[in-house]
C-alpha atoms as one frame of an Amber mdcrd trajectory, in Angstrom:
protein
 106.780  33.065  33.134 103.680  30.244  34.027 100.392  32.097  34.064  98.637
  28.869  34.611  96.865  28.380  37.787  98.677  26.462  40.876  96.027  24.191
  42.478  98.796  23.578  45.398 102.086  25.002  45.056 105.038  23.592  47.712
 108.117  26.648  48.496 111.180  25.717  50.027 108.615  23.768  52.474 110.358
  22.182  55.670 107.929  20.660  58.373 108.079  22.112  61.843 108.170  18.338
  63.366 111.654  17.277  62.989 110.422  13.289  62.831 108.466  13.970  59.972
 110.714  15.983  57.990 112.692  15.803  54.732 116.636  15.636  54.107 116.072
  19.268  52.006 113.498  21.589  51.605 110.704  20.888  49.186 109.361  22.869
  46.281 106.907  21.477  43.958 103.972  23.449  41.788 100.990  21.571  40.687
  99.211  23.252  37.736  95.657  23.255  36.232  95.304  20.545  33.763  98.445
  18.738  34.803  97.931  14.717  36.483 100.899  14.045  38.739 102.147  10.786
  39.838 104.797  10.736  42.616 107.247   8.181  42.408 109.836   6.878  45.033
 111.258   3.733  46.413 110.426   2.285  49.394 110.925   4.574  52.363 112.389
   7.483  50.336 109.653  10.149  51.863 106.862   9.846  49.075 104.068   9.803
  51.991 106.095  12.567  53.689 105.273  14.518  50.824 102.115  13.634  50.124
 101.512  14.921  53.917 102.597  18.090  53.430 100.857  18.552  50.378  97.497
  18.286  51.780  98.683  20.787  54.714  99.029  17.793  57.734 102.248  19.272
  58.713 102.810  22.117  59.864 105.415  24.342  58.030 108.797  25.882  59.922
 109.685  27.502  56.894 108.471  27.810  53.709 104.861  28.115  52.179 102.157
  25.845  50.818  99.289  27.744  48.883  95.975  26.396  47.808  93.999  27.630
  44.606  91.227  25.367  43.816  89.002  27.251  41.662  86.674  27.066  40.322
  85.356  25.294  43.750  83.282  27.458  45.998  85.834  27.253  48.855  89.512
  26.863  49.372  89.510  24.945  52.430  91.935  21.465  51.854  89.762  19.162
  53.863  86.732  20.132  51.508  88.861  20.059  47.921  91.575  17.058  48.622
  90.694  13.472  49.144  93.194  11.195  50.081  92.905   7.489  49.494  95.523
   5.160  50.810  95.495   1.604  49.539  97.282  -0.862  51.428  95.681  -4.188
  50.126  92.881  -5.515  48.734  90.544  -3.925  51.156  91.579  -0.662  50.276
  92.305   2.437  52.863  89.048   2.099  54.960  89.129  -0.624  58.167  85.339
  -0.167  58.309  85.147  -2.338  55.289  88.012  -4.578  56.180  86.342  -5.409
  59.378  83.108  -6.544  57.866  84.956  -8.685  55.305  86.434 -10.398  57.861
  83.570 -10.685  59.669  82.147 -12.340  56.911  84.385 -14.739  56.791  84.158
 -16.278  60.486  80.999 -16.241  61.025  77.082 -15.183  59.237  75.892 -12.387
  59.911  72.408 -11.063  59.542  72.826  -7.449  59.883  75.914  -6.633  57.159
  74.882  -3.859  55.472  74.054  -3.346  51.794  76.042  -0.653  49.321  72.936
   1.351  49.262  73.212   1.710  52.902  76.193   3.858  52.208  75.849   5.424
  48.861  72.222   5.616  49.059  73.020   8.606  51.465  74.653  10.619  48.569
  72.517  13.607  47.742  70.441  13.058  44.586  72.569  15.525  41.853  74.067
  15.508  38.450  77.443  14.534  40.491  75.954  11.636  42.237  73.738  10.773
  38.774  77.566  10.496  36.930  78.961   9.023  39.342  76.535   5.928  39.658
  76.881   5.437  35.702  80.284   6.250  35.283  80.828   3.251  38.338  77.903
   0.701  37.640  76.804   1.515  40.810  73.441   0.659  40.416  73.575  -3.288
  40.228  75.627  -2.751  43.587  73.246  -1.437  45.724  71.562  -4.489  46.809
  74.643  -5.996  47.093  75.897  -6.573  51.294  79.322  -5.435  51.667  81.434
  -8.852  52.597  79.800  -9.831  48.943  81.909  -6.978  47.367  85.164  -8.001
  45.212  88.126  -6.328  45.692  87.289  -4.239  42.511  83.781  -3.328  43.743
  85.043  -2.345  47.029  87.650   0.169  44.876  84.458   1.816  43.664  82.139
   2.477  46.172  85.031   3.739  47.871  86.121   6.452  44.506  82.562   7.357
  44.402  82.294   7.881  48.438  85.255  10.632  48.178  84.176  11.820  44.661
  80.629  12.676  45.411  81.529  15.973  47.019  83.395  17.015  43.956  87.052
  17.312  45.167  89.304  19.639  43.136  91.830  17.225  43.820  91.859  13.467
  43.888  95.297  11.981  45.829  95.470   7.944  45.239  98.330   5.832  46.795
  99.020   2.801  45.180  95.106   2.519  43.829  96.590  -0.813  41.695  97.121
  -2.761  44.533  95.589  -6.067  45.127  93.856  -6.281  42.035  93.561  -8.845
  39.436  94.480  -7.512  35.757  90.938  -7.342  34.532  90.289  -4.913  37.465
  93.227  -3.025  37.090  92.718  -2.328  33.501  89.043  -1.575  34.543  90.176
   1.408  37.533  92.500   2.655  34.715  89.969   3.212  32.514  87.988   5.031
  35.037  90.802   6.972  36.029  91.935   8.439  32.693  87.862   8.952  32.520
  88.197  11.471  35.694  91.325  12.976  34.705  89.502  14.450  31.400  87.489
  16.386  33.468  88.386  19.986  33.781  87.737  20.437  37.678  89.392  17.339
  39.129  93.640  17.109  39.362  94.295  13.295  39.605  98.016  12.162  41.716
  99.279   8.940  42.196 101.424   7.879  44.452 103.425   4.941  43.173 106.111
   2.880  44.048 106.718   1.398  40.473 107.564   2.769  36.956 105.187   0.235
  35.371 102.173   1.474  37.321 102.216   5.015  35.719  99.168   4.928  33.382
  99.354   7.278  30.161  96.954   9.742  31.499  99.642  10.853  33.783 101.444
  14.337  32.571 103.855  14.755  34.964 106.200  12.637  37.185 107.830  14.151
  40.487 110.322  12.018  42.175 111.251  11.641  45.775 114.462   9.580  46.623
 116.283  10.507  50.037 113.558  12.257  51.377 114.379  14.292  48.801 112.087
  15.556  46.483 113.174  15.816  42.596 111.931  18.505  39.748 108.482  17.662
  37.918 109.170  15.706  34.479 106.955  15.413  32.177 106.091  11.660  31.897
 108.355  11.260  28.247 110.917  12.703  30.826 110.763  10.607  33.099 110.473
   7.449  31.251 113.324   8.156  29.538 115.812   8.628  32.225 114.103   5.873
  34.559 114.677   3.506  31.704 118.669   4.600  31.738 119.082   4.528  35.521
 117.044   1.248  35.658 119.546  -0.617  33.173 122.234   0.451  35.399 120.744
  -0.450  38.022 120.160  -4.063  36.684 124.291  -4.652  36.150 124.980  -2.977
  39.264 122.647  -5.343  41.357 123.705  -8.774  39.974 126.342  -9.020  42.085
 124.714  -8.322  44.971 121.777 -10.757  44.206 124.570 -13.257  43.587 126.029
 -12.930  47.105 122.513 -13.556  48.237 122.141 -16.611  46.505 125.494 -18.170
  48.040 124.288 -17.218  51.605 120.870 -18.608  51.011 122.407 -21.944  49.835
 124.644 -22.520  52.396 122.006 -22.421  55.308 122.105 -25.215  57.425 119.570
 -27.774  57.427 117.184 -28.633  60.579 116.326 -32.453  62.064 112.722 -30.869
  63.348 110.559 -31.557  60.062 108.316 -33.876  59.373 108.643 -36.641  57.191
 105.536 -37.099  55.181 105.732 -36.538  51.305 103.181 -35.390  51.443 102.543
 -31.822  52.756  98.576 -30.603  52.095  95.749 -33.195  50.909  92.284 -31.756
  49.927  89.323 -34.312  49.771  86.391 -32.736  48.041  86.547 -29.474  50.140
  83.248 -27.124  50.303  83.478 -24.022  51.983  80.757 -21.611  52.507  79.737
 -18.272  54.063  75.626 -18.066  54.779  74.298 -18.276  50.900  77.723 -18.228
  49.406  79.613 -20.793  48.317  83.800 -20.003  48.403  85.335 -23.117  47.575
  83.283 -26.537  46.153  84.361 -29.463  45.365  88.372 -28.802  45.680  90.646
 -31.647  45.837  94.316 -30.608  45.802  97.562 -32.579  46.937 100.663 -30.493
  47.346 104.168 -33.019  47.829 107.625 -31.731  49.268 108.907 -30.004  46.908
 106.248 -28.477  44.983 106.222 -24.908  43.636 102.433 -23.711  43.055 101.373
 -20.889  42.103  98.002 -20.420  43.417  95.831 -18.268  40.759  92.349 -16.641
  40.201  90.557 -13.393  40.321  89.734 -10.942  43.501  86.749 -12.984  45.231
  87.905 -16.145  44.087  88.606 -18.209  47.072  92.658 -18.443  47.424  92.880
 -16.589  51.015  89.965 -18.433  52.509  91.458 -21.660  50.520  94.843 -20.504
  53.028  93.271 -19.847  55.606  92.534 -23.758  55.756  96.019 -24.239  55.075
  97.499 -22.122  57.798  94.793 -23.831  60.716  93.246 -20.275  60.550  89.613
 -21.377  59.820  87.437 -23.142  62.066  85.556 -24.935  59.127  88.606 -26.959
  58.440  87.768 -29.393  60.973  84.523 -30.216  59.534  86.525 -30.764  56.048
  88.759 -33.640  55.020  92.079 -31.755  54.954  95.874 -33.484  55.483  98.919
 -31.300  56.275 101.896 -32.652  56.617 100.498 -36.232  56.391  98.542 -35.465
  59.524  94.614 -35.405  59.217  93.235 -32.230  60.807  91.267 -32.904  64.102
  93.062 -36.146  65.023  95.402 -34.402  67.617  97.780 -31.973  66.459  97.826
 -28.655  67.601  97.347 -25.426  65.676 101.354 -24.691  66.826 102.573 -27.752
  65.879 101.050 -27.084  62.074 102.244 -23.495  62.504 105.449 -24.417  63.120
 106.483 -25.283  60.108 104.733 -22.730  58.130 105.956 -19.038  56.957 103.341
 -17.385  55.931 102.576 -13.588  54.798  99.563 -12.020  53.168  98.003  -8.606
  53.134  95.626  -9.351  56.074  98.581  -9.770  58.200  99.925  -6.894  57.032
  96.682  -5.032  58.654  97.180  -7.175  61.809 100.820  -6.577  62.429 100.517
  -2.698  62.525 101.932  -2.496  66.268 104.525   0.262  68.238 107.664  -2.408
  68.481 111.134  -2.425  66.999 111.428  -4.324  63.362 113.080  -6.932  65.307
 110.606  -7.873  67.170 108.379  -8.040  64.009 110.600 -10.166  62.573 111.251
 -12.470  66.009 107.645 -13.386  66.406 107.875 -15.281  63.459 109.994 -17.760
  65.605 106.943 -18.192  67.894 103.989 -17.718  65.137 102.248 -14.996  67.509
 100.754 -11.630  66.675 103.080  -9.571  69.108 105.890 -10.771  71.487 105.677
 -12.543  74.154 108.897 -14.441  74.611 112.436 -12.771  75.008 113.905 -14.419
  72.446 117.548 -15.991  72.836 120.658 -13.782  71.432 121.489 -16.567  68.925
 117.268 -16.111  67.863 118.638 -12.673  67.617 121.061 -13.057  65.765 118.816
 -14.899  63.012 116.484 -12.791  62.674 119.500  -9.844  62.047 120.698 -12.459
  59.152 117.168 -12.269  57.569 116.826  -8.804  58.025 119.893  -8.303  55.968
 119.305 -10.626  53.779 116.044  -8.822  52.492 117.678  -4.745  53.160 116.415
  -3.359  56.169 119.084  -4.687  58.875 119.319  -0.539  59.399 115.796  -1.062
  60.401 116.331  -3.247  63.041 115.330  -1.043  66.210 112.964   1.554  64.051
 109.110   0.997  65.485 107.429  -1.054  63.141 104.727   1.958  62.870 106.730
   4.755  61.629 107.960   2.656  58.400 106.645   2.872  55.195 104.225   0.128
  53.944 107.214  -1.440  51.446 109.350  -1.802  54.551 106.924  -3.116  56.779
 105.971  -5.594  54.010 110.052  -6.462  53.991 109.972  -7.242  57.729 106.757
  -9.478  57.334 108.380 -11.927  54.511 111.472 -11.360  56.833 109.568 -13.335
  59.619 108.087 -15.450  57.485 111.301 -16.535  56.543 112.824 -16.671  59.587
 112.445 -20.418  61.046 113.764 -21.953  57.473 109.838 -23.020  57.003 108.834
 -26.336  55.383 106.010 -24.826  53.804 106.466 -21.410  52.583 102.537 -19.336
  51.726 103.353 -15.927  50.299 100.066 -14.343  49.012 100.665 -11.081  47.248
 104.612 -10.857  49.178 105.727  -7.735  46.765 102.343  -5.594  47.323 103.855
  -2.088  47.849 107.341  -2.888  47.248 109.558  -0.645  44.522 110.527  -1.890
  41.385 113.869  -3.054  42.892 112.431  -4.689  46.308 110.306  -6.802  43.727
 113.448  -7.940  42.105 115.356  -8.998  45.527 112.490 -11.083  47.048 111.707
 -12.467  43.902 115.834 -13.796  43.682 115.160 -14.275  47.632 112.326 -16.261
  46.737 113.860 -18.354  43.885 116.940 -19.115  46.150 114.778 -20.570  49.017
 112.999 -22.778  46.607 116.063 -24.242  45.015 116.838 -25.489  48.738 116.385
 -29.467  49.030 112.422 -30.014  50.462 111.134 -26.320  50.377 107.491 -26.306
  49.268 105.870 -22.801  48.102 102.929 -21.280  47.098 102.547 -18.647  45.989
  99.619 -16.081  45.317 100.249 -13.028  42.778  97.980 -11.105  40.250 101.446
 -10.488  38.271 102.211 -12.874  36.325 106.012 -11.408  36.185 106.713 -11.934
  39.948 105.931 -15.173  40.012 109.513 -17.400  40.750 111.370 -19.091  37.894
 110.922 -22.070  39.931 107.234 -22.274  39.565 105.941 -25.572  38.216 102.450
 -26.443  38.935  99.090 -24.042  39.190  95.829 -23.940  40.652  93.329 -21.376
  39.250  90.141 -20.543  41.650  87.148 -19.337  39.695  84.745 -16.821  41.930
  81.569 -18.829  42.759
C-alpha cells in the first residue's frame, strides 16, 4: 500500500463535456517527490489531460483530489501554474505583441523587465528566484530586447514567485537554440530538487525527457496509459519506436512516388536567380538586426538558414516574404526582380510557401482545416475566395499527403498545436511553391510527424527547380538535401 502523499490524484475521471472528453476513463496519481512528464503524439488527448488535471473540466464521474501540502491552501488556481509554449514567444500574447511591435515600428514607451518583475514582493522566494534566473542584469532591459531564452525566464520566475506546489510546462523546449535549451534544463532539474515544487512536462517527443524526470505517463487515443518510471519507459519506447521505423518505410516510400510524380506548372519565373542581398542593414531604434548581409540564393539551392534566438533569421524572412516595410529602402532581388520597381507584394507571394511560428499565432481562427489549408492558394490570413472543387481537391491531396485528410472539416481551433502546425506546412505546400521558407516547420510535432515532413520535405526538394530554406535549432531535422548555410550572429 503507497503511504506517500498524492499532490493530485485522477479516479476513473470522465469530463462532463462530451467535446472535451477521453475515449476511457482516466486514473492517474501524482506523488510527493515524483517529476512527471506526459507524453503523447500529436492529437492523442495529452492537453485533455493536462485540463483535467488542473480541475478545468468538470467531472461526470469520477474524482480529482488535491493535496498540496505543505502550502497554506489547497485551492488549484493558487498551487498549479500552467505554462503553455507554443513558439518562441512562449504562452503569453502580451509579450508576443510587443515583440512584434518592435519589429514594425520604434516605440518609446516598451516597457522594461523591471516593470514587471520589479512588482514581485521583496522575499527569500523572489531573492532565489532573481539569482537562480540572472534576473538582475535584465531589469533594465525593454522587453522587444529580450531573446527567446530571456523571455523563458521572466516568464518561470512570473509563475514561480508565488511558490506553486506544482509547476505544469508544455513543450518548455520549444523554439530554443541548444545553448538555451541546455541552459532551461539546468534550471529545471535545479527546481525539481526542491522539496515543495512537483515539476510535469508535457512533451510530444521521447528525446525531450530530461533525466530529472521520474516518471513517464502516456496518453495515446485519448487514452491515458499507467505511470512508468522513466527506465520504463525508455525501454519500451525504444522497442515500439524500432518497430515503428520498419513499419513506416513503406509508407514514406509511397509518399515519395506521389511527390515525384506531381505535375509541373508554366507560371514561374525564369530568373536563376531567386533572392539577391546587397549589403543589407536592418535596424529597430538603437538596435541593429542585420548589417552588412549580402546573400544570393539560385534555383535550386537548399539553405539552411542558422543562428541563435535573437539573431536576425525571421526579420532576415520577413524581407524575403515582402513582409517588412524596410525592404524597400534596401537593395534586395527576388526572383530577379528588384524590390520597389513594380511588382506587387502578390505577385512575390505567389510563388512563395512559407510557414513559421508567428503564423502559427496568426492563423488561430474558427474555420474547417480546409480552409486553412486553401488560403494558401490565395496567400491571405482567412478566406475570402470560394475556392474551385479541383482547388479542393488539392488541397485534400496535401492534406493526405502530410496525415490529417480526417481533419479536413474539424475547426482549425479545436486541434492540437502538432496538427495545426500539419495544416500550416500543408498550405504552404499547397501551390507547388518556387521558393519554399520553413522556419522551425516540426515545432510541436511528435517524434513520428518529424520524420514524415522531414521525408515530405526531402521529396519536394529533389523536384527539378525547388529552392528551400530552411530554419531549425535541430540540427537532426534539417533535410538530407541541405547543401549550403548561412549562420546569423545576434548583434
Amino acid at each position: 500500500m503507497n503511504d506517500k502523499q498524492s499532490i493530485i490524484k485522477l479516479t476513473d475521471a470522465v469530463a462532463r463535456n462530451p467535446l472535451v472528453r477521453l475515449n476511457a476513463s482516466a486514473s492517474v496519481d501524482f506523488l510527493a517527490g515524483e517529476h512527471i512528464a506526459i507524453v503523447a503524439p500529436n492529437g492523442a488527448g495529452k492537453s485533455l489531460l493536462v485540463d483535467m488535471l488542473t480541475g478545468k473540466f468538470l467531472l461526470r464521474e469520477g474524482t480529482l483530489e488535491y493535496d498540496f501540502r505543505p502550502a497554506p491552501t489547497n485551492y488549484a488556481y493558487k498551487n498549479i501554474k500552467y505554462i503553455t509554449f507554443r513558439d518562441t514567444y512562449g504562452s503569453s500574447d502580451f509579450y508576443y505583441c510587443y515583440q512584434m511591435r518592435w519589429n514594425q515600428t520604434e516605440q518609446d514607451d516598451v516597457p522594461a523587465v523591471g516593470d514587471f518583475l520589479n512588482k514581485i514582493p521583496d522575499s527569500a522566494v523572489r531573492e532565489k528566484l532573481f539569482r537562480m534566473f540572472e534576473i538582475e542584469p535584465m531589469l533594465a532591459k525593454k522587453v522587444v530586447h529580450l531573446s527567446s531564452g530571456e523571455l523563458r525566464k521572466m516568464e518561470l520566475v512570473h509563475n514561480l514567485s508565488s511558490s506553486p506546489r506544482v509547476l505544469i510546462m508544455d513543450n518548455p523546449f520549444i523554439g530554443l537554440d541548444a545553448q538555451t535549451r541546455t541552459q532551461l534544463r539546468c534550471l529545471l532539474e535545479e527546481l525539481a530538487r526542491s522539496e515543495s515544487l512537483q515539476v510535469v512536462l508535457v512533451l510530444s517527443m521521447m528525446e525531450d525527457v530530461p533525466d530529472f524526470i521520474t516518471h513517464v505517463v502516456t496518453v495515446d487515443g485519448c487514452k491515458v496509459g499507467n505511470k512508468l518510471t522513466l527506465e520504463q519507459y525508455r525501454r519500451e519506447y525504444a522497442i515500439a519506436d524500432e518497430r515503428r521505423r520498419i513499419e513506416e518505410e513503406s509508407v514514406f516510400a509511397d509518399l515519395d512516388r506521389r511527390i515525384a510524380d506531381l505535375p509541373y506548372s508554366n507560371d514561374n519565373f525564369v530568373s536563376e536567380e531567386i533572392i539577391r542581398f546587397n549589403n543589407i542593414n536592418i535596424r529597430y531604434g538603437e538596435r541593429t538586426i542585420l548589417k552588412d548581409l549580402n546573400w544570393t540564393v539560385r534555383r535550386g539551392d537548399v539553405w539552411a538558414l542558422r543562428g541563435g534566438n535573437g539573431s536576425g533569421k525571421s526579420t532576415l524572412l520577413s524581407l524575403v516574404c515582402a513582409d517588412n516595410p524596410q525592404a524597400y529602402a534596401c537593395d534586395i532581388s527576388l526572383f530577379g526582380r528588384k524590390r520597389g520597381t513594380g511588382e506587387s507584394i502578390w505577385e512575390i507571394k505567389k510563388h512563395i510557401g512559407y510557414v513559421s511560428p508567428e503564423m502559427h499565432r496568426a492563423y488561430l481562427k474558427d474555420m474547417p482545416a480546409i480552409e486553412i489549408v486553401a488560403s494558401g492558394l490565395f496567400d491571405t490570413i482567412g478566406l475570402y475566395r470560394r475556392p474551385h472543387p479541383d482547388m479542393l481537391g488539392i488541397c485534400e491531396w496535401w492534406m493526405d499527403v502530410f496525415g490529417i485528410a480526417s481533419l479536413r472539416d474539424k475547426s482549425f481551433v479545436q486541434l492540437s498545436s502538432g496538427e495545426q502546425r500539419l495544416c500550416l506546412l500543408a498550405r504552404a505546400f499547397v501551390k507547388d511553391p518556387e521558393l519554399l521558407i520553413l522556419d522551425e516547420p516540426l515545432h510541436g510535432l511528435d517524434t513520428f510527424n518529424r520524420r514524415r515532413v522531414k521525408r515530405i520535405i526531402e521529396a519536394f526538394c529533389r523536384r527539378r527547380d525547388k529552392t528551400l530554406i530552411m530554419v531549425t535549432h535541430y540540427d537532426s531535422e534539417l533535410p538530407a538535401t541541405v547543401k549550403d548555410t548561412l549562420t546569423l550572429q545576434r548583434n
